[in-house]
NUPA-509914 format. One line per 2 residues: number of its first residue (from 1); for each residue x, z negated, y of N, C-alpha, C. Coordinates in Angstrom, 2 decimals, decimal comma, padded with zeros to 5 digits, always signed. Layout:
<recs>
NUM> X:Z:Y:X:Z:Y:X:Z:Y ~ ...
</recs>
This chain:
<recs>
1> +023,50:+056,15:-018,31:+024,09:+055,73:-017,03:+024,25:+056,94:-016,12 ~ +023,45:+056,77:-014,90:+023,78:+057,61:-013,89:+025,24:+057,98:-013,75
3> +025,88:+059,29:-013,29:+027,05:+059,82:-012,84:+027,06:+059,20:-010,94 ~ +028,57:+057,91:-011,18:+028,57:+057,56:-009,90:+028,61:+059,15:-008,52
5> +029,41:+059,87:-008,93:+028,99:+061,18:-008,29:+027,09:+061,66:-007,86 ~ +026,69:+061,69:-008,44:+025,30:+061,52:-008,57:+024,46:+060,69:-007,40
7> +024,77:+059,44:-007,64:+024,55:+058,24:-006,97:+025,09:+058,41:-005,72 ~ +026,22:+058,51:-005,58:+026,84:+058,60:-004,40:+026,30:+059,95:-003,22
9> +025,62:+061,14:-003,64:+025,44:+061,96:-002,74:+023,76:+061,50:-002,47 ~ +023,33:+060,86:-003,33:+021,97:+060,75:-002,80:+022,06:+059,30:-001,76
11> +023,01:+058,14:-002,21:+022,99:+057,19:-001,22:+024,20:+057,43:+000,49 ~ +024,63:+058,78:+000,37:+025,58:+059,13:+001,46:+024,02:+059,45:+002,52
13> +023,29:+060,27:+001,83:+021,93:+060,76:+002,64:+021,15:+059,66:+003,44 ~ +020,80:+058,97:+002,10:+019,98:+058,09:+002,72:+020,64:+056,70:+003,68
15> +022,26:+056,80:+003,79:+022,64:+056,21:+004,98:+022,64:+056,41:+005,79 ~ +022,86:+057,62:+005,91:+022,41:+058,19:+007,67:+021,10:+058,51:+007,85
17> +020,54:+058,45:+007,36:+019,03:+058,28:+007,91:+018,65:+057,07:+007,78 ~ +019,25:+056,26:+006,93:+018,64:+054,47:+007,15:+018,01:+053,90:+008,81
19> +016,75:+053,54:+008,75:+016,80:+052,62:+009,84:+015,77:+050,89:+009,25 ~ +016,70:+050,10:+010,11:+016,67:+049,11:+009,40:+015,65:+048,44:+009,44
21> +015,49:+047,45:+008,26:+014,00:+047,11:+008,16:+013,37:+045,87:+008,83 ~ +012,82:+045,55:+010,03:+012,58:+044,24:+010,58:+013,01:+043,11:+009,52
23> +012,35:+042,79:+008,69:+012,44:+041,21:+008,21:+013,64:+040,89:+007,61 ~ +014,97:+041,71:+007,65:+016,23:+041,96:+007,09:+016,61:+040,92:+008,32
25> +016,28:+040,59:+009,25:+016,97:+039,31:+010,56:+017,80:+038,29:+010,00 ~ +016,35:+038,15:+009,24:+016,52:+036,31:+009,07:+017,43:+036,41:+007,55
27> +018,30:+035,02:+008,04:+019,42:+034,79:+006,95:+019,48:+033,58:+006,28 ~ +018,38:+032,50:+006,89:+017,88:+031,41:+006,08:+017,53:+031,35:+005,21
29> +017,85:+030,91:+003,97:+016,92:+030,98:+002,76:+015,50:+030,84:+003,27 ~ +015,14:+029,68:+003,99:+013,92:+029,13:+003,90:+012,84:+030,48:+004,75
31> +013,47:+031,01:+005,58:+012,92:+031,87:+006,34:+012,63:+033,43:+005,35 ~ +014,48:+033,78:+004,62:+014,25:+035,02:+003,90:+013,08:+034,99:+002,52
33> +012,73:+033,52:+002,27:+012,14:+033,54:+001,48:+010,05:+033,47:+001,82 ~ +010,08:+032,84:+002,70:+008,65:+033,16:+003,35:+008,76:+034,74:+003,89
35> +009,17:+035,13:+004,67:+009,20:+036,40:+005,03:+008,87:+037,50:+003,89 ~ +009,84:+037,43:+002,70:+009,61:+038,02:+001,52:+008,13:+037,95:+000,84
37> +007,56:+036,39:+000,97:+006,26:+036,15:+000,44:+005,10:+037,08:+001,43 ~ +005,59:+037,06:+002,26:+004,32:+037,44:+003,67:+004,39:+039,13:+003,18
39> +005,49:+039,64:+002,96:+006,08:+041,31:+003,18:+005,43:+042,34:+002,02 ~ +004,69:+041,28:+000,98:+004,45:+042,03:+000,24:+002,47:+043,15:+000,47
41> +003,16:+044,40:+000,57:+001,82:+044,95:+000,49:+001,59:+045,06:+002,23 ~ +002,31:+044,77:+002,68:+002,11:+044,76:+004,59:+003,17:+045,36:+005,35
43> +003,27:+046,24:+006,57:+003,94:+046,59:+007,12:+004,93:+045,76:+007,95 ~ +006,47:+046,32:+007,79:+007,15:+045,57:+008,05:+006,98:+044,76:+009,61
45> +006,50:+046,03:+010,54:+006,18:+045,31:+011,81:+005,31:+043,88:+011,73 ~ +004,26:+044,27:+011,11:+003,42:+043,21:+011,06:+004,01:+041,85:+010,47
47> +004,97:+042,11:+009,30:+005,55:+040,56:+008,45:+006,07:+039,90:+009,92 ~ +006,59:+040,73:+010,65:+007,84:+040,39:+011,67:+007,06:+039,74:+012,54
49> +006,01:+039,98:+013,00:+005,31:+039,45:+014,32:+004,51:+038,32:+013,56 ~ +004,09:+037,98:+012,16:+003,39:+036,71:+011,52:+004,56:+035,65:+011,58
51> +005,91:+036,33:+010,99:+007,21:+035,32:+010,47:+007,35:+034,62:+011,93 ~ +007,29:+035,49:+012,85:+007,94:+034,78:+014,04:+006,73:+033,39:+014,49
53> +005,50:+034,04:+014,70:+004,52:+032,91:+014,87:+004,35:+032,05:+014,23 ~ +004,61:+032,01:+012,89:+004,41:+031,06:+011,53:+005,86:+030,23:+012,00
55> +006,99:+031,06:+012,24:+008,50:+030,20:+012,43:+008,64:+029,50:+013,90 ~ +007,90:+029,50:+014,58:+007,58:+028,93:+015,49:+006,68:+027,70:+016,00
57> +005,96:+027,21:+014,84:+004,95:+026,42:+014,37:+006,00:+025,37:+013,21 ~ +006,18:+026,30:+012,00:+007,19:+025,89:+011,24:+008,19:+026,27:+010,68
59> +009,35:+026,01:+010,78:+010,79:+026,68:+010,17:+011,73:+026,30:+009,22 ~ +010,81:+024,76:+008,53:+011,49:+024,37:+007,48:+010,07:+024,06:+006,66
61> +010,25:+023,91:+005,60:+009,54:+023,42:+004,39:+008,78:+022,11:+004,76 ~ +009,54:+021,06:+005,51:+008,70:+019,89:+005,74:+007,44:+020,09:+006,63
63> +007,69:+020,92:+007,37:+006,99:+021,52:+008,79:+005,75:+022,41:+008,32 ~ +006,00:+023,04:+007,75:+004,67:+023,82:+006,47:+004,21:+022,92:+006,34
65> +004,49:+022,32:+005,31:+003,48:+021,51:+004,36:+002,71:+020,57:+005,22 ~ +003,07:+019,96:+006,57:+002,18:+019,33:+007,43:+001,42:+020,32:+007,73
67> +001,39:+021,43:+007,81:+000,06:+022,73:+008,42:-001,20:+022,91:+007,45 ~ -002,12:+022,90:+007,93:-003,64:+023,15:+007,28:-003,28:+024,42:+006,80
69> -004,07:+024,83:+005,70:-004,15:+026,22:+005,47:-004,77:+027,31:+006,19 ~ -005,87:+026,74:+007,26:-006,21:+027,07:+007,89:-005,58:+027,88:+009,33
71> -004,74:+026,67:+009,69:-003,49:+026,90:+010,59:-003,12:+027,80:+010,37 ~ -001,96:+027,99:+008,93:-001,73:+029,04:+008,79:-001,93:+030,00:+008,53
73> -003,37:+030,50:+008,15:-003,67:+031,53:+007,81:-003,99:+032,23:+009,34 ~ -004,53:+031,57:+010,89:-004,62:+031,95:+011,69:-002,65:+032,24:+012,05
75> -001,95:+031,65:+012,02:-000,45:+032,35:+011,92:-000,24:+033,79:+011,72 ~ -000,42:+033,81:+010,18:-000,04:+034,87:+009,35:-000,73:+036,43:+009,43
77> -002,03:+035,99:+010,14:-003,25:+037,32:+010,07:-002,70:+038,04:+011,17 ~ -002,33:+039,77:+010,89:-003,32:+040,22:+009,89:-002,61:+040,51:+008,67
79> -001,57:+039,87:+007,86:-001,07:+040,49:+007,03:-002,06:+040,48:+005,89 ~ -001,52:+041,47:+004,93:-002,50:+041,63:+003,81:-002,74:+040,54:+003,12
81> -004,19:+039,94:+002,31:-004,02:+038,84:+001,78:-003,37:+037,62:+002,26 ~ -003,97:+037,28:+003,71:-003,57:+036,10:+004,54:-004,08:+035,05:+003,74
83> -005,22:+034,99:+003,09:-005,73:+033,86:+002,88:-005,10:+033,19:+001,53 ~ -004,94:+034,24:+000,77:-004,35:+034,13:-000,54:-002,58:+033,29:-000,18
85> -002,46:+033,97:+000,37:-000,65:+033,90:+001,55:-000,49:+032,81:+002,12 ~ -001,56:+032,26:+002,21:-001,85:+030,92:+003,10:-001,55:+029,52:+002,14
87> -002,32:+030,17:+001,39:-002,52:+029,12:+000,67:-001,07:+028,85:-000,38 ~ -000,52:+030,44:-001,00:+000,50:+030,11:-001,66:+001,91:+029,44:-000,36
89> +001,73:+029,35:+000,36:+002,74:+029,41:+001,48:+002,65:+027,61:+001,68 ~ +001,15:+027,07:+001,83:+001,09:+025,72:+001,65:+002,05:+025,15:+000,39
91> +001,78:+025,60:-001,01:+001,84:+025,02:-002,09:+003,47:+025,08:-002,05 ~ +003,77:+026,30:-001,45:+004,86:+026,48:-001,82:+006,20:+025,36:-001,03
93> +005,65:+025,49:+000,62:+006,41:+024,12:+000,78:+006,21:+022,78:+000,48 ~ +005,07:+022,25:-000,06:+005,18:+020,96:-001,27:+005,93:+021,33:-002,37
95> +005,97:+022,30:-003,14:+006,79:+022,53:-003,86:+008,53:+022,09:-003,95 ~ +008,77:+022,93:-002,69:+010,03:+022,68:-002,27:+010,65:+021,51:-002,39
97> +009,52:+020,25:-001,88:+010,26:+018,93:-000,95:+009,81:+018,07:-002,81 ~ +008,92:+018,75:-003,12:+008,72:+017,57:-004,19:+009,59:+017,99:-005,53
99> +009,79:+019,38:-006,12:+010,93:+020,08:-006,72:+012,40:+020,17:-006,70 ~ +013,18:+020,36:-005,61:+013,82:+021,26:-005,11:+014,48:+020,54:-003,82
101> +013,89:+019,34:-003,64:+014,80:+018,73:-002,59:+014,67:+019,42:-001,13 ~ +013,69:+019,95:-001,29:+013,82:+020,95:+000,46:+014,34:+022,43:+000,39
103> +015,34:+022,17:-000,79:+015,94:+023,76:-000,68:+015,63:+024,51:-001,53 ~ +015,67:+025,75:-001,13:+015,30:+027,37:-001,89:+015,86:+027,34:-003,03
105> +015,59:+027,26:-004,13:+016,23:+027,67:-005,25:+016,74:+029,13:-006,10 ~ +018,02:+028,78:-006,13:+018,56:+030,04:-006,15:+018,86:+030,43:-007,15
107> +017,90:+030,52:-008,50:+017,88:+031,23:-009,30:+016,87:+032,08:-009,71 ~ +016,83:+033,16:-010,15:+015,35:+034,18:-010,52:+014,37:+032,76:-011,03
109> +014,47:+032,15:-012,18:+013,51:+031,08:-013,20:+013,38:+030,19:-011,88 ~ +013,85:+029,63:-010,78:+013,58:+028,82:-010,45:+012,60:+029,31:-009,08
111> +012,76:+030,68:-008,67:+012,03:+031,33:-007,10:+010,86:+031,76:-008,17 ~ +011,07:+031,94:-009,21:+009,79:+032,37:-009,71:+008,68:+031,44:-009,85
113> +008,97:+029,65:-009,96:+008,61:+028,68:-009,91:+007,02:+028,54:-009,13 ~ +007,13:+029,21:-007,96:+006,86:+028,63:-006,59:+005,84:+029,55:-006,73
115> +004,72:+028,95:-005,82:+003,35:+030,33:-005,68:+003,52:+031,36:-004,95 ~ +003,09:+032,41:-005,65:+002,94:+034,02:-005,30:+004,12:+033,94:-004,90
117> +005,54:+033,68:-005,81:+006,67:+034,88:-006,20:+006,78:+035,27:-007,29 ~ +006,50:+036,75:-007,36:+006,57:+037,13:-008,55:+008,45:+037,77:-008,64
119> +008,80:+038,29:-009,61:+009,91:+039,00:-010,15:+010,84:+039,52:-008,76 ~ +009,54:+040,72:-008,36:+010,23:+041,72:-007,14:+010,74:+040,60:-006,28
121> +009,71:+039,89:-005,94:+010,42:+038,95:-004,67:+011,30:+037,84:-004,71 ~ +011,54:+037,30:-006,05:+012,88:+036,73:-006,53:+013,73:+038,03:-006,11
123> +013,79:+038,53:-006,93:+014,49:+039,70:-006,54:+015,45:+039,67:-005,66 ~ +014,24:+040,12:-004,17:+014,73:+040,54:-002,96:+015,27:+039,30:-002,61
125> +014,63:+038,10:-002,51:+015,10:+036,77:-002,33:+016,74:+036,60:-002,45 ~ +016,71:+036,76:-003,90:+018,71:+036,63:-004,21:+019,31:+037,56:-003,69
127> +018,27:+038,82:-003,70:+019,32:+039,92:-003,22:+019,83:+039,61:-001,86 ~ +018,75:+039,29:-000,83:+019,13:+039,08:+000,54:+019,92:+038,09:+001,24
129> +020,07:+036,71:-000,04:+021,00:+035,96:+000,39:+022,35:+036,13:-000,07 ~ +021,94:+037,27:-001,13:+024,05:+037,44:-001,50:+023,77:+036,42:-002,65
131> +023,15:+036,06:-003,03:+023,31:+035,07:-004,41:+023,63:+036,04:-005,92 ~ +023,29:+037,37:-005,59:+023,34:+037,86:-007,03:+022,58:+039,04:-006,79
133> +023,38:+040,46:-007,90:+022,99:+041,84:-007,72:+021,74:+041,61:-008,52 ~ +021,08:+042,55:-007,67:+019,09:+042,82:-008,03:+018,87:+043,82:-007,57
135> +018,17:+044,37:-008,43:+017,35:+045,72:-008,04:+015,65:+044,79:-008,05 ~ +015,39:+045,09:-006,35:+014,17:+044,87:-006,33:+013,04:+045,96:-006,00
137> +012,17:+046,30:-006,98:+011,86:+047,58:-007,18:+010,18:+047,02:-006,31 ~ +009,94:+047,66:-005,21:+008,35:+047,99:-004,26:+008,04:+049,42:-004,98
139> +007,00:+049,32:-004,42:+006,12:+051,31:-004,01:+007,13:+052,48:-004,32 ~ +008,29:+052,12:-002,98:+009,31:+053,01:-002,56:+010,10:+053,14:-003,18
141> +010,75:+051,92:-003,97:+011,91:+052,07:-004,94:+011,32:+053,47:-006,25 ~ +010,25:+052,16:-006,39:+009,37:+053,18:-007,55:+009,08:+054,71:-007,27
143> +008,52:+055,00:-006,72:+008,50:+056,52:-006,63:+009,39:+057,52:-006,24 ~ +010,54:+056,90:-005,00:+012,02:+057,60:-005,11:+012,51:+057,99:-006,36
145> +012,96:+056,91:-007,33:+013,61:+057,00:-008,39:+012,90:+057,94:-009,31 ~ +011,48:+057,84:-009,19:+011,38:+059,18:-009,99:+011,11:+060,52:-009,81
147> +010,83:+060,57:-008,40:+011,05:+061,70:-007,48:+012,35:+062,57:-007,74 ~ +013,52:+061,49:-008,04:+015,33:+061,91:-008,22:+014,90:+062,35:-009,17
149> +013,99:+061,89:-010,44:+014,39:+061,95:-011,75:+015,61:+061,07:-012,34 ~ +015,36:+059,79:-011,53:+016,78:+058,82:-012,68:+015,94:+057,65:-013,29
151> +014,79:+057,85:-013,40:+014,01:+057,40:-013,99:+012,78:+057,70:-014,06 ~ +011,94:+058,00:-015,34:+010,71:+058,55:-015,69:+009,78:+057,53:-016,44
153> +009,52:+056,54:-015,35:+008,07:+055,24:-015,59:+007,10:+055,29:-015,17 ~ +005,89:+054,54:-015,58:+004,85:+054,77:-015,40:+004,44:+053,15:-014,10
155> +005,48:+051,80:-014,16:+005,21:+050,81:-013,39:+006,49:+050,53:-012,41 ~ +006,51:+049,23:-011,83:+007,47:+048,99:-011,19:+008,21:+048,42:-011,69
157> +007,83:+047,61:-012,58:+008,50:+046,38:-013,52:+009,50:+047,34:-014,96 ~ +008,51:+048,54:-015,35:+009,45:+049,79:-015,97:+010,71:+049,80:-015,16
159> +010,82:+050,74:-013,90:+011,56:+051,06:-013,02:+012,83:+050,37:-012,83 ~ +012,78:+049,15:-012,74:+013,98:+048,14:-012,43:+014,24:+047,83:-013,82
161> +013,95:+047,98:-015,17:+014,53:+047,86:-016,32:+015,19:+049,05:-016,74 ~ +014,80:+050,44:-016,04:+015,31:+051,20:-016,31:+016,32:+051,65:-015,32
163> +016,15:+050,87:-014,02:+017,54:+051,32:-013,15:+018,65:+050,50:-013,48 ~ +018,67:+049,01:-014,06:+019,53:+048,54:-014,48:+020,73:+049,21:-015,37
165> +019,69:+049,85:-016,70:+020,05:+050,28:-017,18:+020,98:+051,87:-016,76 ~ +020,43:+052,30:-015,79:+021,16:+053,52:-015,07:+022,12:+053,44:-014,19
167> +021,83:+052,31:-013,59:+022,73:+052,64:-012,04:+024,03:+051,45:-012,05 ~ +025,07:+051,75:-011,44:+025,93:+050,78:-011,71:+025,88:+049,91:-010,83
169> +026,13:+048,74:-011,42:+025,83:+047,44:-010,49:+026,42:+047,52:-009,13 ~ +027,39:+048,20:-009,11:+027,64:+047,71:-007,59:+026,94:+048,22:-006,37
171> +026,05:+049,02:-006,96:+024,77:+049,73:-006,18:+023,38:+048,97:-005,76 ~ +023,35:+048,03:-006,74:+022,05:+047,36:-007,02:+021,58:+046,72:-005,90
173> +022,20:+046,17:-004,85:+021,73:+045,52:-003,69:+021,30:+046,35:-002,80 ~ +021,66:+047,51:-002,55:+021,89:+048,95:-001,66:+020,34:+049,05:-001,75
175> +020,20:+049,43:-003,07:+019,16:+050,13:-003,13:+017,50:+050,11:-002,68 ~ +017,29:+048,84:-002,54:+015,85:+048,56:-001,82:+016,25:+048,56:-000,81
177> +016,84:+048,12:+000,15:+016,68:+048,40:+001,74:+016,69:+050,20:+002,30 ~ +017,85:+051,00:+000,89:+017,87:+052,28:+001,53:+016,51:+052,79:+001,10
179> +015,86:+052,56:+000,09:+014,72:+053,38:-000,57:+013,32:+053,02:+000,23 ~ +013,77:+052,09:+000,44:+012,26:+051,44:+001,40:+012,63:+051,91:+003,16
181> +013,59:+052,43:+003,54:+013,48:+052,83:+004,61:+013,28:+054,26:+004,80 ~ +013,67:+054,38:+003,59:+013,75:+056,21:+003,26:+011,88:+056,29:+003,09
183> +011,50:+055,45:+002,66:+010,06:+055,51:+002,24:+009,14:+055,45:+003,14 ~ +009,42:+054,32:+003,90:+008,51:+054,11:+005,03:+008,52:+055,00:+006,33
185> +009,59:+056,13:+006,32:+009,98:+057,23:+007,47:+009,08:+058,27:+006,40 ~ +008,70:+058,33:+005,48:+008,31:+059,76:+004,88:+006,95:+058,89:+003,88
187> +005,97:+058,64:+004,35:+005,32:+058,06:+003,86:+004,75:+058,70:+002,92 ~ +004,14:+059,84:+003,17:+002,94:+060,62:+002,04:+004,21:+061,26:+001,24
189> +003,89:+061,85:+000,17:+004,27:+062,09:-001,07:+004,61:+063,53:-000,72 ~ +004,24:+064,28:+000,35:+004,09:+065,57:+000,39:+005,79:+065,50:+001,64
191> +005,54:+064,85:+002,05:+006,58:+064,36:+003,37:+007,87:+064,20:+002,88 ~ +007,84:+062,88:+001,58:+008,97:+062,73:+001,04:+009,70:+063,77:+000,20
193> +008,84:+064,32:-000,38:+009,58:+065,76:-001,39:+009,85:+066,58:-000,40 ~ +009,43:+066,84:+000,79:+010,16:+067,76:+001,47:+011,37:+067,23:+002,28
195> +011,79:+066,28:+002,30:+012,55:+065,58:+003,11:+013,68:+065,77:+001,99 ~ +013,55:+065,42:+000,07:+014,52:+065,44:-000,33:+014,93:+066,99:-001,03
197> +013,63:+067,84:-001,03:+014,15:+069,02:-000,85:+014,96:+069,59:+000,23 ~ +014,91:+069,25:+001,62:+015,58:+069,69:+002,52:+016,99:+069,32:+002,15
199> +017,28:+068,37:+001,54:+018,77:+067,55:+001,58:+019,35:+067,71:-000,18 ~ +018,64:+068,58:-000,79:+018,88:+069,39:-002,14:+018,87:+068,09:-002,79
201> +017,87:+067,53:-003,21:+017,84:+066,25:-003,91:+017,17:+066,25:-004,91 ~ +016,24:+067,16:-004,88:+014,96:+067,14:-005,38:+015,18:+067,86:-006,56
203> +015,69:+067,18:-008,27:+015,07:+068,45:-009,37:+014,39:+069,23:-009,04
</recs>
């Protein structure tokens, strides 16, 4: 277990440099949870300018599932894997109405249910509605943490078994919005070590 001392000077840093991440808006399940599906592997600007066109077309689950895949894949582009996105994004609001009654299900076993959510985006899913502490481990989580040295993995799915195990829960929600903003301001690898060398972070 990490020393909350520890924890605490590296997340004092990365609060004042936090800047916040577009698709953090929306507070709808139905919205935080498409948004999450769209976000993966794509820049946040871009989720933000698909979510809004896609939420403007449709903003509930019933409203999807009347859309061609087609439709939406002209919505969603250019995010990464529109077509793939498209299609899980169809299935996923039949899912909903024929599963689930319309609503988001708010457990990891049950968001995992649904097409193309995997783990991370349950994850972020509960994390963002306040349903329950998650470490949802991206790119950024992943390579921060071992950049600190509070964890030494080789995946992402490592990473969040091993931050559980390190970090104390009441941190666990914190941590993807600060690491992914910290990430996306210092993109290359050469950028970020000097950023947490500057701020004595860096083993």
């Amino acid at each position: 277990m990490l020393q909350e001392k520890e924890v605490e000077k590296v997340l004092k840093i990365f609060r004042r440099e936090f800047k916040p991440i577009p698709i953090e808006i929306y507070k709808e399940p139905f919205k935080v949870l498409v948004s999450v599906l769209l976000s993966a592997r794509t820049k946040d600007e871009v989720t933000l300018e698909a979510s809004k066109r896609l939420f403007k077309k449709a903003d509930t689950p019933r409203k999807l599932s009347c859309l061609t895949v087609l439709t939406v894949e002209k919505l969603i582009r250019p995010v990464n894997y529109y077509k793939t996105k498209a299609r899980h994004l169809k299935s996923l609001a039949q899912m909903l109405l024929k599963d689930f009654n319309g609503n988001v299900p708010q457990t990891r076993e049950g968001l995992m249910r649904l097409p193309g959510v995997g783990r991370k985006s349950a994850n972020l899913v509960l994390q963002r509605l306040g349903l329950e502490n998650a470490i949802a481990v991206d790119t950024h989580v992943h390579k921060i943490s071992n950049l600190l040295g509070w964890v030494n993995t080789k995946t992402p799915e490592q990473t969040e078994k091993e931050l559980m195990k390190a970090l104390p829960k009441k941190y666990w929600n914190e941590i993807n919005s600060l690491f992914v903003s910290i990430g996306q301001q210092y993109r290359s690898r050469k950028k970020l070590e000097e950023f947490l060398r500057q701020n004595h972070l860096l083993q």
